[in-house]
GULUMVEX-259513 format. One record per residue: z negated, x negated, y of N, C-alpha, C in turn; residue number from 0. Coordinates in Angstrom, 3 decimals. Layout:
<pts>
((Z X Y) (Z X Y) (Z X Y) NUM)
...
</pts>
This chain:
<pts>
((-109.833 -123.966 116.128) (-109.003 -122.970 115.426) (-109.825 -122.273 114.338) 0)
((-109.617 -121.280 114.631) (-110.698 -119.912 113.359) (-109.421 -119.880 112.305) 1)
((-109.903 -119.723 111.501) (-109.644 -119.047 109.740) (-108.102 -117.866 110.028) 2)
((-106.601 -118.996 109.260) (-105.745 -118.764 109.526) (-105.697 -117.411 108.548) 3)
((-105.015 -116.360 108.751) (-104.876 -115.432 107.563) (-103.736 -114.921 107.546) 4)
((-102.836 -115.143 108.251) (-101.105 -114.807 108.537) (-100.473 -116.023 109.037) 5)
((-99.534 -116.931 108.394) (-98.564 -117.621 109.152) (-97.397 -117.383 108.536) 6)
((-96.478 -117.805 109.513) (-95.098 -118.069 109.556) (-94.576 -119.482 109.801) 7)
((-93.643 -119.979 108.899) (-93.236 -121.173 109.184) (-91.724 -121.531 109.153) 8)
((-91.291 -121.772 109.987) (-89.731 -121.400 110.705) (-88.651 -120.503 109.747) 9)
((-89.167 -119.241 109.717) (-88.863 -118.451 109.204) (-87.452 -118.163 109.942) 10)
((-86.475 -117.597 108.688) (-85.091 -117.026 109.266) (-84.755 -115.989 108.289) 11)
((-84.704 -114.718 108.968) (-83.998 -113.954 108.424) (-82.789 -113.245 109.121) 12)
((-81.672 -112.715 108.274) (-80.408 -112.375 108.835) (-80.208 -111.190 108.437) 13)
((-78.961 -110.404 108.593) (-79.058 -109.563 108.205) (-77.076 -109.458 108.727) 14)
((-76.597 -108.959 107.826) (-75.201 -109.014 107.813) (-74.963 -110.180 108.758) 15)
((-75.445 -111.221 108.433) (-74.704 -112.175 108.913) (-75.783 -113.249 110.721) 16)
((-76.117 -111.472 111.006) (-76.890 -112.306 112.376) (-78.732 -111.955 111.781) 17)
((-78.946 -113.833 112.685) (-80.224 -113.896 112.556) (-80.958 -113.078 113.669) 18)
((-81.685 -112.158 112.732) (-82.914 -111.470 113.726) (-84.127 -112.054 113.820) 19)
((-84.400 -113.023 112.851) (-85.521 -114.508 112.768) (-84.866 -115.693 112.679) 20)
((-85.164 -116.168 113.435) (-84.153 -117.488 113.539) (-85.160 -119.198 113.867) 21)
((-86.409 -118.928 113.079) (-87.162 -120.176 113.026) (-88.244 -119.427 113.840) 22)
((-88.788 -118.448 113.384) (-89.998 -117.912 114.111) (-91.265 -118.461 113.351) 23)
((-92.024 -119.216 113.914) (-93.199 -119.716 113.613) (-94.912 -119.088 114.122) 24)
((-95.426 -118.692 113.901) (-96.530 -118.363 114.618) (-98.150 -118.491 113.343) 25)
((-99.105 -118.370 113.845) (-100.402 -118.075 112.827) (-101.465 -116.734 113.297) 26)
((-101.826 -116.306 112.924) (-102.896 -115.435 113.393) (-104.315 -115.439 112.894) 27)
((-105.403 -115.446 113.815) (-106.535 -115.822 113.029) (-107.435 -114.811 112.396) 28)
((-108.002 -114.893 111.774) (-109.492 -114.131 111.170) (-110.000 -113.292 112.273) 29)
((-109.673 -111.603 112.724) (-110.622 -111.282 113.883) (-110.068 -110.790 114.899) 30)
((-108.510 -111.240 114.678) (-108.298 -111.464 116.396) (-107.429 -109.855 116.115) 31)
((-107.238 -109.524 117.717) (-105.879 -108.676 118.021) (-105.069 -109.184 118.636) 32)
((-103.913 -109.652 117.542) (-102.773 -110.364 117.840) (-101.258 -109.073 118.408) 33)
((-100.987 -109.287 119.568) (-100.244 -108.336 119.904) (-98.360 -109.506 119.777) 34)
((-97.369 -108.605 119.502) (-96.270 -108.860 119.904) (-95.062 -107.865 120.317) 35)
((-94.595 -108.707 121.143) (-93.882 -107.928 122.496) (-92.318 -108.967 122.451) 36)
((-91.290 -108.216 122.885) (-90.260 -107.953 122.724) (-89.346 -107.311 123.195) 37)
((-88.065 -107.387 124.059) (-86.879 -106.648 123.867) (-86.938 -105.991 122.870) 38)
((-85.764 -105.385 122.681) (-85.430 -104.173 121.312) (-84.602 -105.356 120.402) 39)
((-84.213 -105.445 119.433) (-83.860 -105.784 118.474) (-84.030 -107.198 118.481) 40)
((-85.358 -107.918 118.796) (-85.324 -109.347 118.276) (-86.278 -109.511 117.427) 41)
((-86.757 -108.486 116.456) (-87.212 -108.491 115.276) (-88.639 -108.545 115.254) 42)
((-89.045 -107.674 116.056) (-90.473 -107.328 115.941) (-90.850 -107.007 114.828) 43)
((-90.141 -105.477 114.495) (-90.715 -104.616 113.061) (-90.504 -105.454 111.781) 44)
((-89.528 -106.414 112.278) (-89.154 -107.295 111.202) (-90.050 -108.226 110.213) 45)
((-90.855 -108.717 111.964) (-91.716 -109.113 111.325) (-93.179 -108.442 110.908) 46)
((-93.632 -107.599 110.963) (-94.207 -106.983 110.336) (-93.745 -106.302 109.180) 47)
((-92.799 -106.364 108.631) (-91.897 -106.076 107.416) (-92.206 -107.181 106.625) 48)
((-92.208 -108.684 107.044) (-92.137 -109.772 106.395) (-93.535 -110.048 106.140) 49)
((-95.133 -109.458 106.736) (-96.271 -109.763 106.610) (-96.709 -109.124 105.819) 50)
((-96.183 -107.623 105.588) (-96.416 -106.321 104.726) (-95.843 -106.671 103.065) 51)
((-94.662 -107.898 103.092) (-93.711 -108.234 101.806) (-92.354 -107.187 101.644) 52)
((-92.293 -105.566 102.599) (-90.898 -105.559 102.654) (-89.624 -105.786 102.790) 53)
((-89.772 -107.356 103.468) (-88.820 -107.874 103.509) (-89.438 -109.159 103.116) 54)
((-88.589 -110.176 102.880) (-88.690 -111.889 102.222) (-87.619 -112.337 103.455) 55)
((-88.300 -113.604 103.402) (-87.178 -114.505 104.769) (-86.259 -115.184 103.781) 56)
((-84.834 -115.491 104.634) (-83.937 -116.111 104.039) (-84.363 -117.954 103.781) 57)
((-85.600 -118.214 104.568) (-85.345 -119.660 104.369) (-86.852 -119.751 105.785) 58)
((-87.685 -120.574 104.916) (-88.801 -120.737 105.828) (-89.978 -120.133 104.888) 59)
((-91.714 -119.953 105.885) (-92.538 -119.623 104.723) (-93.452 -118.166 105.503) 60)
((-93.584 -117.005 104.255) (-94.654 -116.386 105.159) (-95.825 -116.784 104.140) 61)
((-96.881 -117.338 104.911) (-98.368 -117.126 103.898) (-99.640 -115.854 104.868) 62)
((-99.605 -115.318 103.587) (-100.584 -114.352 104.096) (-101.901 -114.555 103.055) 63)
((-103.031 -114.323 103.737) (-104.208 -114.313 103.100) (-104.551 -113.250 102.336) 64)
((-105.452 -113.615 100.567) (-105.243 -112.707 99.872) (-106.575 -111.666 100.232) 65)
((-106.011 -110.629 101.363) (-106.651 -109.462 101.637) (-106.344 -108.532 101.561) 66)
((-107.001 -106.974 101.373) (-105.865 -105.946 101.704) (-105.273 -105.711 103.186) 67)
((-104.261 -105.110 103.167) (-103.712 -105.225 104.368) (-103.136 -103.265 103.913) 68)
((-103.467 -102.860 105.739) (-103.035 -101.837 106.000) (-101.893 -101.667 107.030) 69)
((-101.014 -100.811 106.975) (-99.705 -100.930 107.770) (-99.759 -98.985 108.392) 70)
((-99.730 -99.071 110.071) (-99.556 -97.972 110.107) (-97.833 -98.120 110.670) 71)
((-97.042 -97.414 110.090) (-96.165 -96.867 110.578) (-95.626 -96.428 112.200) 72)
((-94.243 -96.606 112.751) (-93.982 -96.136 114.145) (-94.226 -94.662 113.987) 73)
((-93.568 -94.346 112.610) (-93.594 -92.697 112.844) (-94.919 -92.033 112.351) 74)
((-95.525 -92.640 111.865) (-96.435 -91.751 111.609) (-96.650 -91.510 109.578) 75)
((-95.260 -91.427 109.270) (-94.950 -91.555 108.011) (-95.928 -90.952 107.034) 76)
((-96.236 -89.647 107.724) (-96.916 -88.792 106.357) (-96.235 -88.326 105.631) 77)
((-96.384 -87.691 104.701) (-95.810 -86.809 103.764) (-95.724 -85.675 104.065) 78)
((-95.188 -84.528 104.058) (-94.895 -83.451 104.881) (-95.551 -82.732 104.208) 79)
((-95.220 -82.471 102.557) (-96.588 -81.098 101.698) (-97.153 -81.497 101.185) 80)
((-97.856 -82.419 102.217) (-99.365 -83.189 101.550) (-100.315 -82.953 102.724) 81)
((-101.352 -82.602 102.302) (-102.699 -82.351 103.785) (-102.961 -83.209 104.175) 82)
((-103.395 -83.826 105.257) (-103.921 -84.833 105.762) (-105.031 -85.335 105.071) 83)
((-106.231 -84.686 104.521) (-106.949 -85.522 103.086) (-106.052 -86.080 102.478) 84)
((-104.871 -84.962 101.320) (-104.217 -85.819 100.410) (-103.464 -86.962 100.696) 85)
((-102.724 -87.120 102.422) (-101.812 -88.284 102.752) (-103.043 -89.261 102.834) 86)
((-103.936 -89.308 103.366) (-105.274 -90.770 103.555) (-105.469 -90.878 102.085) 87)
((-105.643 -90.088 101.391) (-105.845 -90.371 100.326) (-105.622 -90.989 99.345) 88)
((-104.212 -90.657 99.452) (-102.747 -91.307 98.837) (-103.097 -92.512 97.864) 89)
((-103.275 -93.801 99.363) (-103.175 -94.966 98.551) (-104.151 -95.244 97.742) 90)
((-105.185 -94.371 97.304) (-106.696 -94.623 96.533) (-106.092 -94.047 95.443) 91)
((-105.735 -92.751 95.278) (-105.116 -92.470 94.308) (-104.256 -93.133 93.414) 92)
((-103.079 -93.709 94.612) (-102.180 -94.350 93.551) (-102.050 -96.089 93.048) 93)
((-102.874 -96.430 93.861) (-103.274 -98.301 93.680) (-105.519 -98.231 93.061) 94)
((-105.583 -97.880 92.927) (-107.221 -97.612 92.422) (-107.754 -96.422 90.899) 95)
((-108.752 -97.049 90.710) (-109.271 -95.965 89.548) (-110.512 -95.489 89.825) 96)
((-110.703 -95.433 91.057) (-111.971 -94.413 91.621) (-112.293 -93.674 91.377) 97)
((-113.880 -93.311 91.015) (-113.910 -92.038 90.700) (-113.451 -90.815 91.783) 98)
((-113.603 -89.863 91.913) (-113.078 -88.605 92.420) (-114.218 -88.722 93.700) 99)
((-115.636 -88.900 93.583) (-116.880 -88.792 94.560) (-116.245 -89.884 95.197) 100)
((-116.248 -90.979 94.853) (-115.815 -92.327 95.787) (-114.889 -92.142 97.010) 101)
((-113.543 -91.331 96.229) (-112.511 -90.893 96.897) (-112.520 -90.162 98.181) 102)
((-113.683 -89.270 97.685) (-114.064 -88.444 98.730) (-114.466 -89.059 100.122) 103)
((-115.424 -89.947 99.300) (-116.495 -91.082 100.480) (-115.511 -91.399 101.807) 104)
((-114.418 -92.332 100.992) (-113.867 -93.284 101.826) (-112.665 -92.106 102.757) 105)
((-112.399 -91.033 102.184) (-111.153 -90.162 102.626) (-112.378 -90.229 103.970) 106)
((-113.181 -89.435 103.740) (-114.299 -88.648 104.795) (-114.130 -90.117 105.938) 107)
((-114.894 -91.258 105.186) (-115.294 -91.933 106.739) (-114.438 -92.562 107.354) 108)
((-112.948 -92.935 106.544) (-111.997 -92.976 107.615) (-111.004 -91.924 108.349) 109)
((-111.058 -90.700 107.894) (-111.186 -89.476 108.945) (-112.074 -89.618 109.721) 110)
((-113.300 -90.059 109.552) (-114.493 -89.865 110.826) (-113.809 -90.590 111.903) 111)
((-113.545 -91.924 111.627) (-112.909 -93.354 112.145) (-112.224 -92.977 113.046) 112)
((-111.436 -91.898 112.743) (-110.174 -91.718 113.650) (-110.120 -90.343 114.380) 113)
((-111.636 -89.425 114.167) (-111.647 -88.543 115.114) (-111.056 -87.100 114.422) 114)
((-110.405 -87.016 113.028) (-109.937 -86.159 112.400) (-110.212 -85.695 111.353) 115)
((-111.676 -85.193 111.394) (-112.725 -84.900 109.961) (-112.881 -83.334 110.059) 116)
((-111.991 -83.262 110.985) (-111.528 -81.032 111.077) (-110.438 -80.650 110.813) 117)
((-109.561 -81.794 110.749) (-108.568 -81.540 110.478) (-107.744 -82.383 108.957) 118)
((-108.638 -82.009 107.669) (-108.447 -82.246 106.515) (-107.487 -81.550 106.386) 119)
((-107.694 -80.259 106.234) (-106.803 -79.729 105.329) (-105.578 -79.172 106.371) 120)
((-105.361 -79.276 107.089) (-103.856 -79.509 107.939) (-102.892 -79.712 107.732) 121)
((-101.733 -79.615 107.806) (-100.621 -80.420 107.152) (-99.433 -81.032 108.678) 122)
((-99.154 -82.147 108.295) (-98.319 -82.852 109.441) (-97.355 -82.069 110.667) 123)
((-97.018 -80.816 110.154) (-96.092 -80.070 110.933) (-97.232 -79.294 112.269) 124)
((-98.173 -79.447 111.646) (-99.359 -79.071 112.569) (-100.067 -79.466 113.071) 125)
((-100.024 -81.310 113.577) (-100.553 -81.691 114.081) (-99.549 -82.284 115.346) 126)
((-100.327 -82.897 116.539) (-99.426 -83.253 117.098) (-99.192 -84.480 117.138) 127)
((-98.251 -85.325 117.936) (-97.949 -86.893 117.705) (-99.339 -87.410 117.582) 128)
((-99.674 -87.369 118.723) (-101.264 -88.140 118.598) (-102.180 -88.128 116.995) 129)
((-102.108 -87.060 117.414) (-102.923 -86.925 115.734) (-102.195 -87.334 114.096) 130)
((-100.706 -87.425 114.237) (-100.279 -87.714 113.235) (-100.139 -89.018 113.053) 131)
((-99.917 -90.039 114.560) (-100.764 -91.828 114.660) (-102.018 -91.850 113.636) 132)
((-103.093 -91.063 114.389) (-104.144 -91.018 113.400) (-104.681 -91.278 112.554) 133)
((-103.615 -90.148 111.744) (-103.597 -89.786 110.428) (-103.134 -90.611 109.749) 134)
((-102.118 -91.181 110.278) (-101.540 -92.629 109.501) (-102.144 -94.099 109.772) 135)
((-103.538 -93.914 110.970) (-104.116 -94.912 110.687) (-105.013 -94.969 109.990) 136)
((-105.629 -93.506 109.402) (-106.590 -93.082 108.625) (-106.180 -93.890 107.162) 137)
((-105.105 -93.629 106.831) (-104.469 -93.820 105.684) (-104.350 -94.984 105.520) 138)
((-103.972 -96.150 106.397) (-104.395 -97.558 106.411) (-105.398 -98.079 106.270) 139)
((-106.437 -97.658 106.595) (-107.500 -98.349 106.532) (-108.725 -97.777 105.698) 140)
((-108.125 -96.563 104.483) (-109.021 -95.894 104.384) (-109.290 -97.140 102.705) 141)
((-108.771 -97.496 102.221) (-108.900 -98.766 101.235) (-109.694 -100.342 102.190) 142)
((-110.398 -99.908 103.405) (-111.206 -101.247 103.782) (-110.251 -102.092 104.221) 143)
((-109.310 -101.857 104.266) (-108.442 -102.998 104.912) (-109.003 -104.007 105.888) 144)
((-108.827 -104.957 105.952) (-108.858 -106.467 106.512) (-108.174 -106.923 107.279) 145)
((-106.716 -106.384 106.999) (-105.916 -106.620 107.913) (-104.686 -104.939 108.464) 146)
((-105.003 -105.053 109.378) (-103.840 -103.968 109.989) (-102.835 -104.331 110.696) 147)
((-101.749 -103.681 110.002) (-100.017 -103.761 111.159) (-100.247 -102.520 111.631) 148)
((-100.036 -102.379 113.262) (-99.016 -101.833 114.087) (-97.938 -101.590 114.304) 149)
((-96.719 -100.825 113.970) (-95.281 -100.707 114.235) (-95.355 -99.994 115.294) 150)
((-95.753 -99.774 117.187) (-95.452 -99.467 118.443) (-96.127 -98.001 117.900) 151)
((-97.568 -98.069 117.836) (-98.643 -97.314 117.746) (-98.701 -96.293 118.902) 152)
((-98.242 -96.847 120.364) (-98.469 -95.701 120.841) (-97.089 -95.272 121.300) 153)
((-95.834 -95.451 121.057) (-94.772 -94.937 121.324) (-94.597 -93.704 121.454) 154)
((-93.997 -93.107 122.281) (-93.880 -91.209 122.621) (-94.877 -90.825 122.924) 155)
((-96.387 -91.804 122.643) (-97.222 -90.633 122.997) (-97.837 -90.933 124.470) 156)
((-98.369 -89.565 124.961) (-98.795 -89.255 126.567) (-99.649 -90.502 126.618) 157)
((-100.587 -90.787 127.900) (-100.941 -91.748 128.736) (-102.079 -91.429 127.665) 158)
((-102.878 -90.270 127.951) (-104.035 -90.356 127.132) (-104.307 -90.543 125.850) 159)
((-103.470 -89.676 124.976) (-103.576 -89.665 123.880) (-103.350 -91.441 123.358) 160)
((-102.537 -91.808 124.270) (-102.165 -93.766 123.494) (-103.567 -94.243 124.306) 161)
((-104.467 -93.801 124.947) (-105.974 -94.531 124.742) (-106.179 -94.308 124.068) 162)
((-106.681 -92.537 123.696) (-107.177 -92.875 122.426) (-107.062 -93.776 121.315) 163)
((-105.715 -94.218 120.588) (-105.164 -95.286 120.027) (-105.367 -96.279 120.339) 164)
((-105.460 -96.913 121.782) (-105.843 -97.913 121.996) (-107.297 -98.427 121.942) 165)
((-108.153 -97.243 121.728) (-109.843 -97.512 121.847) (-109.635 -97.783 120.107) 166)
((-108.939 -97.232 119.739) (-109.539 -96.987 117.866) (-108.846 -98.299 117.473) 167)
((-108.290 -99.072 117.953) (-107.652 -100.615 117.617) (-108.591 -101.797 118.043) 168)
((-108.924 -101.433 119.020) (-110.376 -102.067 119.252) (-111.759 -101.656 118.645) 169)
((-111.726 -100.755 118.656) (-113.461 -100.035 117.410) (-113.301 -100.822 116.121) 170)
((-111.962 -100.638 115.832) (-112.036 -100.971 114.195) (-111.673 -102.625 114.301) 171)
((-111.115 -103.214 115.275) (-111.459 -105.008 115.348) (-113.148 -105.093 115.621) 172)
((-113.840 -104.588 116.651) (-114.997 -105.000 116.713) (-116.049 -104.436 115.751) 173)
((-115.867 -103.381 115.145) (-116.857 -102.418 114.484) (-116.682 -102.735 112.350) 174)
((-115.351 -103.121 112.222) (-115.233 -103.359 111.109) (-114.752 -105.010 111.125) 175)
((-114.177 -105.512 111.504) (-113.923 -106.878 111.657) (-112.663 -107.426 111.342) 176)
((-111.696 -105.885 111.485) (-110.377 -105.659 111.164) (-109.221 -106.715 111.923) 177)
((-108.864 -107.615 111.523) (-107.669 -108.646 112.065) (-106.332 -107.310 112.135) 178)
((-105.865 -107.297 113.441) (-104.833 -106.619 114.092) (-103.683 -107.519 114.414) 179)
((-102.696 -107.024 114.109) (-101.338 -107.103 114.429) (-100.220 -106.271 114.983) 180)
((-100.513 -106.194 116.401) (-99.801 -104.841 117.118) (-98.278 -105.342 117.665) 181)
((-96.931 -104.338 117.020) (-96.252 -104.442 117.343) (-95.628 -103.707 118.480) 182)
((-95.614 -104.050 119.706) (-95.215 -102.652 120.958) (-94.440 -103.260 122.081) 183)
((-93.931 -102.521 123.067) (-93.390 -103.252 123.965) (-94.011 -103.056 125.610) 184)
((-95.327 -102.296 125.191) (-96.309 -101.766 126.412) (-97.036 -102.788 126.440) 185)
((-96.465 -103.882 127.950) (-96.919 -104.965 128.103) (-98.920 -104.679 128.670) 186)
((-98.597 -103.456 129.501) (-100.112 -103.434 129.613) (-101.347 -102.805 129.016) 187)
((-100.949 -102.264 127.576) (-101.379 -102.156 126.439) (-101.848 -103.748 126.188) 188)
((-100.825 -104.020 125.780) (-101.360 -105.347 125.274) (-102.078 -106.329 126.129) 189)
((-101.798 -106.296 127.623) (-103.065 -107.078 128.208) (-104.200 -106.586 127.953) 190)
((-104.640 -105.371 127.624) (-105.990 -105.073 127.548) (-106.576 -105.479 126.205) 191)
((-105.684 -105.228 125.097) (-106.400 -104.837 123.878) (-106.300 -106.367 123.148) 192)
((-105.381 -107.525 123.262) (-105.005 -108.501 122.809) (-106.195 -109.620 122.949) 193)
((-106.336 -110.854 122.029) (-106.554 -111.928 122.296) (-105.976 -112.463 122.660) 194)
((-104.701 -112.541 121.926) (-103.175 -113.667 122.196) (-102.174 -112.830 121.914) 195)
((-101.134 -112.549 122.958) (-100.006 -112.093 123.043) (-98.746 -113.222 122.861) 196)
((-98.278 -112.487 122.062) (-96.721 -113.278 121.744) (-95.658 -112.805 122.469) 197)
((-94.951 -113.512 122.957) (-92.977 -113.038 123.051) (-92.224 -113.701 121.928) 198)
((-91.250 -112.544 121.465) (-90.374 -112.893 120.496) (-88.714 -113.106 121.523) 199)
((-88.218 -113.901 121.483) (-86.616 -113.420 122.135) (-85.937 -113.966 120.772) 200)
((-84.748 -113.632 120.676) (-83.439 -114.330 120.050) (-84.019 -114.810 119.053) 201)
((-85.232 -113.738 118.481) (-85.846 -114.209 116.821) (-86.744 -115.542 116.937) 202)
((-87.249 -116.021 118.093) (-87.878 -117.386 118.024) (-89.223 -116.691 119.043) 203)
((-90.604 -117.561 118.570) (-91.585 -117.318 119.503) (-91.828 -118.279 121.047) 204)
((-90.934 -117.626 121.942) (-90.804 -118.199 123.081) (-92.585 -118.423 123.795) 205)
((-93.897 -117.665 123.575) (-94.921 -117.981 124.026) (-95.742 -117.458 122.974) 206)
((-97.068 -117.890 122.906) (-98.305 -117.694 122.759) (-99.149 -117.655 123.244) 207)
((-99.620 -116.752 123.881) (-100.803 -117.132 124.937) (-102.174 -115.619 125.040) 208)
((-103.380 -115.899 125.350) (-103.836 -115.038 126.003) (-103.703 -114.550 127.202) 209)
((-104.300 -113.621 126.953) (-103.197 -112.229 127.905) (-103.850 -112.814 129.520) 210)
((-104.648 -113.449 129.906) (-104.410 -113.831 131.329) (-103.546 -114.891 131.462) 211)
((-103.405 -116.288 130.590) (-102.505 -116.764 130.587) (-101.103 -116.388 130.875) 212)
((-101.081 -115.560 129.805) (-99.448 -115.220 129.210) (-99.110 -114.527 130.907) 213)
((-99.795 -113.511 131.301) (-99.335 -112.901 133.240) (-99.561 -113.316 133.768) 214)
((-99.537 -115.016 133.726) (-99.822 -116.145 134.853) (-98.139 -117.036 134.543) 215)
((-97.743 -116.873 132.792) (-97.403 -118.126 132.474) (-96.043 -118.076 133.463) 216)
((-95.639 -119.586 133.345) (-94.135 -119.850 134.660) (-93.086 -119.596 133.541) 217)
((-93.334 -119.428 132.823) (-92.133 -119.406 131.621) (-90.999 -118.840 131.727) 218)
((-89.872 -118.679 132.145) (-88.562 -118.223 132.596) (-88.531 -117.056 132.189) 219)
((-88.015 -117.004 130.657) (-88.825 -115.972 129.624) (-89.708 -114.412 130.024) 220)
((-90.819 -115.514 130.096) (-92.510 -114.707 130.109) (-92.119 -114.364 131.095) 221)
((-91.898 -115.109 132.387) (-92.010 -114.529 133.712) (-90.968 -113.535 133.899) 222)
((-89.854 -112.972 133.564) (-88.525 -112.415 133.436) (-89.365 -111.034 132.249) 223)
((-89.809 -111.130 131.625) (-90.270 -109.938 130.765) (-91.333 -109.306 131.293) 224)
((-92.599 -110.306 132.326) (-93.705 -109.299 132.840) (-93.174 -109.031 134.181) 225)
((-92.164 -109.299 134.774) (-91.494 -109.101 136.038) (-90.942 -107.326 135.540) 226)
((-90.066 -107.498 134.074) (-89.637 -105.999 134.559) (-90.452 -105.168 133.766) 227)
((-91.662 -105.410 133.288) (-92.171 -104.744 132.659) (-93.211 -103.723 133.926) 228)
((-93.733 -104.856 135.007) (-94.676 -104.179 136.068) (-93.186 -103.347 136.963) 229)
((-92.485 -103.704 137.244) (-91.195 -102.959 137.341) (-90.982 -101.376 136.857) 230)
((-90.952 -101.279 135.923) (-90.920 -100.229 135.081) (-92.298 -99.423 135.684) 231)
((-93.296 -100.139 135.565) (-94.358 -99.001 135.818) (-94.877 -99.061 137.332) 232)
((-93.477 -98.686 138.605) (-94.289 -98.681 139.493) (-93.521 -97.201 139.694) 233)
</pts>
């Protein structure tokens, strides 16, 4: 076992009453691209809510390692009359006392990172989905982050454009040494890009496994979720 930097320990959270975590346990290591997969409402984003500190569990433990951590957003979550410099920028500005040259540095090379060093001064209404992923992964990681959340990174977007996304989740695990946490429900996304894929059902982690495992495993579950998932994409 490598160098824990995210766990959960039978975490429960509710929410008017029903548990959307209901003793979810898992760890993630130093390095890895940890993917999780899911039905719709058994608390995926949730938990990436609970790793980020927007949400606190009702009862159970999250420990996260003291790193920075970057979170890109499902939507994209720029600021609308802010340029794409000023949204990457953002969090240097408002958590740092950098000088102004510094600012520049890090805006520039995580625009490079992500393919969008022409499109500074742009503003969100003018870019398209793809590029506004981007832009909001620019903005995550432009403070060095250590650790990155995923909230369903490539959702809405075309076949190609979610490679692109999918190559830049892997560049920045192998090229920076970025520990990933992808939340999506594109099971064959995540066979490619994952070390260890999770299933969440009914708020509990029904598997853990790497991704040849996990589309081997007999698991009622597992086998019932990659059944309609290759389903879906024939």
């Amino acid at each position: 076992m490598g160098e824990k930097v995210i766990e959960f320990v039978d975490v429960v959270k509710r929410f008017e009453g029903r548990a959307v975590l209901d003793g979810l346990s898992f760890a993630v290591e130093r390095g890895e691209v940890f993917t999780v997969l899911g039905p719709s409402g058994t608390g995926k984003s949730v938990t990436l809510k609970h790793i980020v500190g927007l949400e606190e569990p009702d009862s159970g433990e999250v420990r996260v390692a003291d790193a920075r951590v970057g979170y890109l957003f499902q939507s994209g979550a720029l600021i609308a009359w802010k340029t794409v410099w000023e949204n990457v920028a953002l969090p240097l500005v408002e958590t740092t006392r950098l000088p102004d040259a510094e600012i520049e540095r890090r805006v520039a090379s995580a625009l490079e990172a992500v393919g969008l060093s022409d499109a500074a001064d742009r503003y969100p209404a003018e870019l398209s989905g793809g590029m506004q992923k981007r832009a909001g992964l620019a903005r995550a990681i432009v403070r060095d982050a250590e650790i990155v959340l995923y909230d369903e990174p490539t959702s809405g977007l075309d076949p190609v454009t979610s490679a692109v996304i999918e190559r830049l989740i892997v560049g920045l695990n192998r090229e920076r040494g970025v520990t990933s946490v992808v939340v999506t429900h594109d099971l064959a996304m995540a066979a490619r890009i994952s070390s260890r894929i999770m299933l969440i059902k009914d708020g509990r982690s029904v598997a853990c496994l790497p991704p040849d495992e996990f589309m081997r495993c007999g698991e009622r579950e597992v086998a019932e979720f990659v059944g309609a998932a290759k389903g879906e994409r024939k």
